[in-house]
C-alpha positions as CSV (number, residue, x, y, z in Angstrom):
1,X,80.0,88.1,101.3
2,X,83.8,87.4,102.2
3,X,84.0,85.5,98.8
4,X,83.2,89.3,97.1
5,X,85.9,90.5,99.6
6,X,88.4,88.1,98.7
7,X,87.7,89.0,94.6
8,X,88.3,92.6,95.4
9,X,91.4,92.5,97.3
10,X,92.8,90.1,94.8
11,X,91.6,92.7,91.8
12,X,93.2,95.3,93.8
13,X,96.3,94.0,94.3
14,X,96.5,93.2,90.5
15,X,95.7,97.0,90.0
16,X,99.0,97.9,92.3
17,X,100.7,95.4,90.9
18,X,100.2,96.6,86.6
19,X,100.5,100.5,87.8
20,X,103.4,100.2,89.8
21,X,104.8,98.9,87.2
22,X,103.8,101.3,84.4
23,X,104.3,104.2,86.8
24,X,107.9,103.1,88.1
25,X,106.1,103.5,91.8
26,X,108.1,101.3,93.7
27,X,105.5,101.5,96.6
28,X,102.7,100.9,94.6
29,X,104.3,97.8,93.3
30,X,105.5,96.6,96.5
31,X,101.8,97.0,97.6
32,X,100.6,94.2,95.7
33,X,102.9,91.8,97.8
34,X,102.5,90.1,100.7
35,X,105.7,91.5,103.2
36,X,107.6,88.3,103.1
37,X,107.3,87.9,99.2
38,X,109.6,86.7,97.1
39,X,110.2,86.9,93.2
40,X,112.3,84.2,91.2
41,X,112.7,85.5,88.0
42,X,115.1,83.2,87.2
43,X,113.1,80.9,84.7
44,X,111.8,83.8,82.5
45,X,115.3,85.3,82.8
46,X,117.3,81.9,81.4
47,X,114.9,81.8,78.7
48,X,115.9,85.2,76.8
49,X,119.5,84.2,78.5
50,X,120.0,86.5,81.2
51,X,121.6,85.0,84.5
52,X,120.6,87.2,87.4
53,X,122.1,86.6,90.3
């Protein structure tokens, strides 16, 4: 049973995590993340040469 949880949590959060995104929800989005999250985009940046900070 808590393996079935587990899969729908994680579906869920990849639901908030797509239509945040197409919906510019910033709340939605942040939803998918654990609270102490935090995104390196610097690889996929430095490959189309962007150097964010």
């Amino acid at each position: 049973m808590a393996e079935l949880r587990d899969r729908a949590e994680i579906t869920d959060a990849l639901y908030r995590f797509g239509l945040g995104q197409d919906l510019q929800d910033k709340e939605l989005f942040a939803s998918a993340f654990a609270a102490d999250a935090e995104l390196d985009f610097r690889p996929a940046a430095a490959r189309w040469g962007a150097k964010p900070p």
